[in-house]
C-alpha positions in Angstrom: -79.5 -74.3 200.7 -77.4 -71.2 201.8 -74.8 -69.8 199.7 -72.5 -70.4 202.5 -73.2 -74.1 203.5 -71.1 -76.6 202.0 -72.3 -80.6 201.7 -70.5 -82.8 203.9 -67.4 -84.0 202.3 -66.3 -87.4 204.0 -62.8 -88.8 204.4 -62.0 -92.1 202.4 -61.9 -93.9 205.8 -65.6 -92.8 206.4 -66.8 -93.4 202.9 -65.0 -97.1 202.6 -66.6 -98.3 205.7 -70.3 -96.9 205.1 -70.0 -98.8 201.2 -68.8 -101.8 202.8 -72.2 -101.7 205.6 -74.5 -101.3 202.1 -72.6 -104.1 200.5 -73.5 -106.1 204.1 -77.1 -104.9 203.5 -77.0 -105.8 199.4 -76.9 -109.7 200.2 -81.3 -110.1 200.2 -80.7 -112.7 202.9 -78.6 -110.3 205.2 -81.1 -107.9 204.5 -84.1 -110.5 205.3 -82.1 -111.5 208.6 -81.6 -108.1 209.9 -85.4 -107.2 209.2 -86.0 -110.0 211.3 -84.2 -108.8 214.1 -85.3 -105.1 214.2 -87.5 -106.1 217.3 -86.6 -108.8 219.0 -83.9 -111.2 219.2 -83.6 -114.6 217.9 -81.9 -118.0 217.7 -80.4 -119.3 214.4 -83.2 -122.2 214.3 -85.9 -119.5 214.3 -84.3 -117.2 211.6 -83.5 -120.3 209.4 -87.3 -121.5 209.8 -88.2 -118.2 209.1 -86.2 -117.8 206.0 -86.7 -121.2 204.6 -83.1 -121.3 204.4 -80.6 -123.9 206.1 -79.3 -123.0 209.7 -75.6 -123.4 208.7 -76.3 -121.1 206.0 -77.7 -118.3 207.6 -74.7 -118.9 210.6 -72.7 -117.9 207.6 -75.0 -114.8 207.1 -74.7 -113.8 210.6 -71.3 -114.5 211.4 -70.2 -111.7 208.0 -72.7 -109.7 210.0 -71.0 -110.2 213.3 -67.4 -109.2 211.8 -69.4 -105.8 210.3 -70.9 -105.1 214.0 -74.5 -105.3 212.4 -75.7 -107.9 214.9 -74.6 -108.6 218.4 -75.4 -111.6 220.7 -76.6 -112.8 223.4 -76.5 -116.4 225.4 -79.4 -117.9 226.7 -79.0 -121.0 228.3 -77.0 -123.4 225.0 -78.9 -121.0 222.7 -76.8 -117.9 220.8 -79.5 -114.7 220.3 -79.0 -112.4 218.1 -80.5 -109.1 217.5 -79.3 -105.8 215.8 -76.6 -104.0 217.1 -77.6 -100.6 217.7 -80.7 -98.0 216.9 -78.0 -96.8 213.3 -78.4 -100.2 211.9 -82.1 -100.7 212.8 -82.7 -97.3 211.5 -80.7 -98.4 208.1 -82.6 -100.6 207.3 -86.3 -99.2 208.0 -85.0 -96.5 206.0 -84.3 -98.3 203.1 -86.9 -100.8 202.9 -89.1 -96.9 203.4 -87.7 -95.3 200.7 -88.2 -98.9 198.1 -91.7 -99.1 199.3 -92.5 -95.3 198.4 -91.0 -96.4 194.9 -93.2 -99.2 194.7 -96.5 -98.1 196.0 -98.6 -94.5 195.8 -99.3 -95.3 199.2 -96.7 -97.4 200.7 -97.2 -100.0 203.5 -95.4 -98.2 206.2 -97.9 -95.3 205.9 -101.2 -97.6 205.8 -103.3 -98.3 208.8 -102.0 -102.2 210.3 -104.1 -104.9 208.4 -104.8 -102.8 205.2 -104.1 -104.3 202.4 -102.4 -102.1 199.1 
């Protein structure tokens, strides 16, 4: 770091918002959920299967995730999609499930060829 460069010094504003999208992200279903929807979009019914959790529960999950601007939808047909909001929250969250696998693993899953087992 150069003498003259400062770190970023946010203002309150910035800093209660960004602890209130980690809080979002704290919940393990949330987290689970948005995982989910890194790629592709999907139905409630499909998540919930997914999960092994009840559909109204993980409505619950999404609408909190809604209100944060985490997940945005999409209808098709009578069915409600929904997939991550934007390339920031998808990024988020690949980041952070990175960073936990390089404390798990000496070589974590993200880095090993697809199919290899640790």
């Amino acid at each position: 770091m150069h003498a003259d460069t400062q770190p970023p010094v946010w203002s309150d504003d910035v800093v209660t918002l960004a602890v209130e999208v980690l809080r979002m992200l704290a919940d393990p279903t949330r987290l689970q959920i948005a995982g989910l929807l890194l790629d592709e979009e999907r139905a409630v019914s499909e998540l919930a299967t997914a999960l092994g959790k009840p559909g109204p529960a993980v409505s619950q999950h999404l609408a909190k995730m809604r209100m944060a601007r985490m997940v945005e939808t999409r209808k098709r047909g009578t069915s409600v999609l929904y997939r991550v909001e934007n390339g920031h929250v998808r990024q988020l969250v690949i980041d952070t499930i990175g960073h936990v696998e390089h404390l798990l693993d000496d070589v974590p899953a993200h880095h090993r060829p697809k199919g290899t087992a640790s």
